[in-house]
C-alpha positions in Angstrom: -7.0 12.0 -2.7 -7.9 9.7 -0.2 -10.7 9.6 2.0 -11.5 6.2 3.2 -10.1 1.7 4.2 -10.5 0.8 0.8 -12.2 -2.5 2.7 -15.8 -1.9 1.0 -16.7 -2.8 4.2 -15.3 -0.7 6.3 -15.9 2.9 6.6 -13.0 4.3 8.7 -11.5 8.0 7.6 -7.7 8.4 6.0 -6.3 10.9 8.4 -2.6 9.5 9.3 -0.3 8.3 6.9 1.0 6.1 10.0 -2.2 4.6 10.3 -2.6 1.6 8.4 -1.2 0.3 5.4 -0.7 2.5 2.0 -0.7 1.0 -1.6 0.2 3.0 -5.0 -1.2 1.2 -8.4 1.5 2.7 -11.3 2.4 1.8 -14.6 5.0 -1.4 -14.4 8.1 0.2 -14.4 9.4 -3.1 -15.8 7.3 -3.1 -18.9 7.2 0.5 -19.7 10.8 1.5 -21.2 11.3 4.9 -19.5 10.0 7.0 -17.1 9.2 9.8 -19.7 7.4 7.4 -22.0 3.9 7.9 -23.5 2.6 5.0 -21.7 3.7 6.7 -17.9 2.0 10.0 -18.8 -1.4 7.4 -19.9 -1.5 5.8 -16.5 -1.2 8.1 -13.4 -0.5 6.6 -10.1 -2.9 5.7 -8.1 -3.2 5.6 -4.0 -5.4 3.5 -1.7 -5.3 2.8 2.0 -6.1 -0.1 4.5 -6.7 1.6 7.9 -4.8 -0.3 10.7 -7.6 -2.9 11.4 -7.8 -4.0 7.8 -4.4 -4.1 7.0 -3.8 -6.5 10.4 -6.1 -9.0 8.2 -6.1 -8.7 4.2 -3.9 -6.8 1.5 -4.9 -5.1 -1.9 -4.2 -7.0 -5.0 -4.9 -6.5 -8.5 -7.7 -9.1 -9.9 -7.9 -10.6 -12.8 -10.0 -8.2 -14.5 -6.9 -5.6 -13.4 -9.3 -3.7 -10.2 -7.9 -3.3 -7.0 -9.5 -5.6 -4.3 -8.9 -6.3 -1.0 -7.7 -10.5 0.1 -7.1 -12.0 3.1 -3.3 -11.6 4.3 -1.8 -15.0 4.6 -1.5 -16.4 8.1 2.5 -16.3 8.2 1.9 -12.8 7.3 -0.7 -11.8 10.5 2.1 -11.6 13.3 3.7 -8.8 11.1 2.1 -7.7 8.1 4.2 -4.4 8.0 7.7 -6.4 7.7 5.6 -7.7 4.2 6.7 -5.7 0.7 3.4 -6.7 -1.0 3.9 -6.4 -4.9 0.7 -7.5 -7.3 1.6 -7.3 -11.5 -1.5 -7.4 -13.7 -0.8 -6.8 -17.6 1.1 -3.3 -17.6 0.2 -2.3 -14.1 2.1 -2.4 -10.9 0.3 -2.4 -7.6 2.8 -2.0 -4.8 2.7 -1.2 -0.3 4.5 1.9 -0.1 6.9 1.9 3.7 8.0 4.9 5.4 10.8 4.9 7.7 9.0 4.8 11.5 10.3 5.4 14.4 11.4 3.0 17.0 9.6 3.6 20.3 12.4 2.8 22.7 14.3 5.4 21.3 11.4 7.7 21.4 10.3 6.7 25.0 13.7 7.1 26.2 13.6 10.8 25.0 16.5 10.3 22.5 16.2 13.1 19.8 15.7 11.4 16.4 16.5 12.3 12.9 
């Protein structure tokens, strides 16, 4: 589950899915032959977060040694990190942003019922 930026130095609280930027570490779908294979079932997926304020200025990508760290987002990247599909490949691993559909606020101001 997660609880916290995973920014070492940051200490703000998960509570909003919204709220930042989420990352899932999996098995490399590319180098494991199916879904159902043994090497799947040995590596469960893993989630971390950047709250909103982290995620404005760095990204999660897997180091050499195959941990998750956080890195500064590249400058072309600042004025809209969330139109980014950050993907980071280390050995058999997969570290990848997970989007969700959002809203668009005009519609939403405007009172329009969306799906």
């Amino acid at each position: 589950m997660l609880a916290n930026c995973a920014n070492p130095s940051c200490c703000a609280s998960f509570r909003y899915l919204q709220e930042g930027r989420l990352f899932r570490l999996e098995a490399d779908p590319e180098l494991t032959p199916s879904v159902n294979s043994y090497a799947s079932i040995q590596s469960p997926v893993e989630y971390f977060w950047l709250c909103s304020l982290c995620s404005e200025l760095m990204v999660l990508r897997l180091g050499q040694d195959g941990t998750v760290v956080t890195v500064s987002l590249p400058d072309c990247a600042r004025r809209n990190p969330e139109d980014f599909a950050i993907i980071s490949r280390h050995k058999d691993r997969l570290l990848r942003s997970v989007t969700f559909a959002r809203r668009r606020r005009e519609e939403h101001s405007e009172g329009s019922a969306i799906p």
